[in-house]
C-alpha positions as CSV (number, residue, x, y, z in Angstrom):
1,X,100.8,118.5,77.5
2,X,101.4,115.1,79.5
3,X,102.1,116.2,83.6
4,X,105.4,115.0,84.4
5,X,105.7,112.4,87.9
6,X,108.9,113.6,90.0
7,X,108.1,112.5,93.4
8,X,106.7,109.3,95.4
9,X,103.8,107.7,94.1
10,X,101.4,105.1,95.2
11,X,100.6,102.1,93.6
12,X,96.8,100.9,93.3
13,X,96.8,97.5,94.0
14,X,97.0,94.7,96.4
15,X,98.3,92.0,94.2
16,X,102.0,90.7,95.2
17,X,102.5,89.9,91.2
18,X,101.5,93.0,89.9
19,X,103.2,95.1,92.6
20,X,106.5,93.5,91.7
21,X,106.2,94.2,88.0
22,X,105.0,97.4,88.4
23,X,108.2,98.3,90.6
24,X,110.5,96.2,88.7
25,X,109.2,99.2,85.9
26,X,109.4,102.3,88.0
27,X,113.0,101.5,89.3
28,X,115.0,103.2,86.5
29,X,113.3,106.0,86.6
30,X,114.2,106.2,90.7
31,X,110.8,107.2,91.8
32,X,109.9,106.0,95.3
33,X,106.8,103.6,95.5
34,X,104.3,102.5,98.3
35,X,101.4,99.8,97.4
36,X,97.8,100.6,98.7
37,X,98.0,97.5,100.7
38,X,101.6,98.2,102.3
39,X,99.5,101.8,103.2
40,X,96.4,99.7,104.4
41,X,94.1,101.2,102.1
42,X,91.0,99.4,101.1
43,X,89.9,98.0,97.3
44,X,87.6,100.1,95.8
45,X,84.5,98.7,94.0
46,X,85.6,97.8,90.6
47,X,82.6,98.9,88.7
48,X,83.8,100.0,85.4
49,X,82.8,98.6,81.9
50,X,86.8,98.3,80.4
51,X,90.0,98.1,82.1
52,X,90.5,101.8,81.8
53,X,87.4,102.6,83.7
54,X,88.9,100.2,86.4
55,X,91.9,101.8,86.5
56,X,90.7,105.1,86.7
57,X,88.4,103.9,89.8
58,X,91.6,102.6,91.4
59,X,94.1,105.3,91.0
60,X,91.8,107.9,91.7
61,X,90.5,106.0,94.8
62,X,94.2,105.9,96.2
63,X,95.5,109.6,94.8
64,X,92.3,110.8,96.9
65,X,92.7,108.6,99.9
66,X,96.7,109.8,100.2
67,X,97.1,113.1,98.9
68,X,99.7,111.7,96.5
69,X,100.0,110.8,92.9
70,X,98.7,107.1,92.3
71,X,99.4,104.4,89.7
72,X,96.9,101.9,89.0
73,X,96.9,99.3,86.4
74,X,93.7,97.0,85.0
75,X,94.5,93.8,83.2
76,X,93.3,91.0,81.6
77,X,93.2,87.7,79.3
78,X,91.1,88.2,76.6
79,X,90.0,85.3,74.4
80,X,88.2,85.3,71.6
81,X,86.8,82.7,71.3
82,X,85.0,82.8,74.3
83,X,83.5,86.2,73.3
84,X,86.3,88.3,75.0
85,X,86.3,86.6,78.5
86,X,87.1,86.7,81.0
87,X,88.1,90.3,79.8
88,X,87.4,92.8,82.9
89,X,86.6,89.6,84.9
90,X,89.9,88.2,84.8
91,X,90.4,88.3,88.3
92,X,86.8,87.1,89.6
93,X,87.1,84.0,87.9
94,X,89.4,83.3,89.7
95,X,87.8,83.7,93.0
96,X,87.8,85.0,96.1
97,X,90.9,82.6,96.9
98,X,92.6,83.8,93.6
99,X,92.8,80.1,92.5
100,X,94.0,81.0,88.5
101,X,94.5,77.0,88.5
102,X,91.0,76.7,87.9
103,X,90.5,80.1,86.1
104,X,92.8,78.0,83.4
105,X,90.6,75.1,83.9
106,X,87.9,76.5,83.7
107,X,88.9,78.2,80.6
108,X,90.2,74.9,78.8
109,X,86.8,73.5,79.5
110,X,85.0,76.0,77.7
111,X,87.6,76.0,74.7
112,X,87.0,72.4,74.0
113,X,83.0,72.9,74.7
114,X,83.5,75.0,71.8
115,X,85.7,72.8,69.7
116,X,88.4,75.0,69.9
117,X,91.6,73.3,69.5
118,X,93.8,74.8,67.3
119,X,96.2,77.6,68.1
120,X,94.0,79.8,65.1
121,X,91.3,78.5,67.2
122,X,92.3,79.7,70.7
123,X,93.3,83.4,69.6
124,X,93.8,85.3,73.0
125,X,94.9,88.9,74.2
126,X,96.5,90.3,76.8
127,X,95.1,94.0,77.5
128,X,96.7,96.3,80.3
129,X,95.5,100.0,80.9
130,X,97.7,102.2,83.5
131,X,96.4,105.0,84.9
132,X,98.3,107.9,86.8
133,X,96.2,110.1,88.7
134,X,96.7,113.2,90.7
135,X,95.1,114.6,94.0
136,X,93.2,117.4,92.0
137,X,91.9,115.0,89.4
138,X,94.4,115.1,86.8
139,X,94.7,111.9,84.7
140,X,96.8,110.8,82.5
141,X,96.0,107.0,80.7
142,X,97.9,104.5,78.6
143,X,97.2,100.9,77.1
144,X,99.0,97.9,75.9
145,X,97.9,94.9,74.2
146,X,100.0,92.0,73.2
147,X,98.5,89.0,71.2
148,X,99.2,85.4,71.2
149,X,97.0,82.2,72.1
150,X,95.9,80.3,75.0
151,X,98.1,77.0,75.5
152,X,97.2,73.5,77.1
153,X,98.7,72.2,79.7
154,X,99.7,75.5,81.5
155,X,103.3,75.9,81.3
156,X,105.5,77.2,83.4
157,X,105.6,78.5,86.9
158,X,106.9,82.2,87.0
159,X,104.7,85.2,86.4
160,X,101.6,85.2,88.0
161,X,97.7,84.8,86.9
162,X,97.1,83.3,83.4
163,X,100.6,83.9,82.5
164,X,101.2,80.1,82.4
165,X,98.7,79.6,79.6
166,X,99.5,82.5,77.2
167,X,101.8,81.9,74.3
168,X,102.9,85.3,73.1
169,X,103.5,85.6,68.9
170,X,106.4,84.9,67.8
171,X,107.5,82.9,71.0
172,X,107.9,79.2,71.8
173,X,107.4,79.9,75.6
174,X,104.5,81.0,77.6
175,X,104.9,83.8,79.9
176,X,104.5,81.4,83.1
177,X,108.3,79.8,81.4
178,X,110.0,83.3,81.0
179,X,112.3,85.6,82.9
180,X,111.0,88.7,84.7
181,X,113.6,90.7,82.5
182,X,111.9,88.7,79.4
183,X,108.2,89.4,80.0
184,X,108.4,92.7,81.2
185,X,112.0,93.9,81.2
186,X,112.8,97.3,79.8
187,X,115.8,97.8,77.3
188,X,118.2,97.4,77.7
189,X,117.3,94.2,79.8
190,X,114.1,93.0,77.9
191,X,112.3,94.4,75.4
192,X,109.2,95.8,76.9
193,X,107.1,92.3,75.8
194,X,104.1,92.2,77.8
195,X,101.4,94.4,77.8
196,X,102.1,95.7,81.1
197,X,105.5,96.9,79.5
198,X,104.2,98.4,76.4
199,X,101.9,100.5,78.6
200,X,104.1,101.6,80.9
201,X,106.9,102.5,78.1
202,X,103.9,104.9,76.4
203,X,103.4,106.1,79.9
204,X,107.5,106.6,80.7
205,X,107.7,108.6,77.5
206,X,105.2,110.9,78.6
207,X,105.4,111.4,82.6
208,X,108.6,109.8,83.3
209,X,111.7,110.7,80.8
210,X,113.0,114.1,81.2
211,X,111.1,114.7,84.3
């Protein structure tokens, strides 16, 4: 049976863009949050071979270092047909200045390297994995995946990271063009789109609703 989360909790990570969302997604559920760089905690090494590993590492890193529950998320682009990167490395390619202008670049560059063109042709995947982890070592972990296609030019200037250059199915826009209540909005504002959302409702349903 899932452990229910029914006080304060820290969240894992140091990125302004990913904080936001990930509060923007706790805030109905009125649980109180803190970010490991608001607490001046350190970045754990992120040594894990998928993005749960990661977020494992991360949440357990800042449940340990507080004493309190910790949510951590791991995310990434995922494109096929570059063989799945930048996958885990989504971040690093970016660099140490977190310049995602010429992750995109870089990206385009090795698309048409490979001839890929097309939208069948530049199949891509967004992949997030929460993880909520407890002082003692309890875990509980969730994943969401939504698919689309890597775009050129980038469009769009909202979101953050490679949102600019994914086109999700079914949608005209990329996610750099939409709405926070769009891309990640919960019903009855959005409709849970992005993978972030789809793992956190899978999460809500389990540690959240009825707590």
């Amino acid at each position: 049976m899932s452990r229910k989360l029914t006080g304060p909790v820290v969240i894992a990570t140091h990125n302004p863009g990913k904080l936001a969302e990930m509060r923007d997604l706790l805030a109905p559920f009125g649980i109180a949050a803190q970010s490991a760089g608001e607490l001046g905690l350190g970045e754990p090494r992120e040594t894990g071979k998928t993005f749960a590993a990661n977020a494992r590492i991360k949440a357990l890193a800042a449940a340990n270092a507080t004493g309190k529950a910790a949510f951590a998320d791991d995310s990434g682009l995922v494109v096929e047909a570059l063989g799945g990167d930048p996958g885990i490395h989504s971040a690093r390619w970016a660099g140490s200045d977190k310049d995602f202008c010429f992750a995109m670049n870089n990206i385009q560059t090795l698309l048409i390297e490979r001839g890929a063109r097309t939208p069948e042709q530049r199949r891509a995947h967004f992949v997030a994995a929460l993880c909520l982890a407890w002082p003692d070592g309890h875990l509980e972990e969730f994943e969401g995946r939504i698919d689309g296609a890597a775009v050129w030019p980038p469009r769009g200037d909202r979101g953050f990271g490679y949102d600019p250059l994914f086109k999700p199915d079914g949608f005209d826009r990329t996610f750099g063009q939409m709405s926070a209540d769009e891309k990640h909005g919960l019903p009855l504002k959005g409709q849970g789109l992005s993978h972030r959302a789809r793992a956190f409702l899978k999460l809500a349903d389990a540690c959240l609703r009825g707590a």
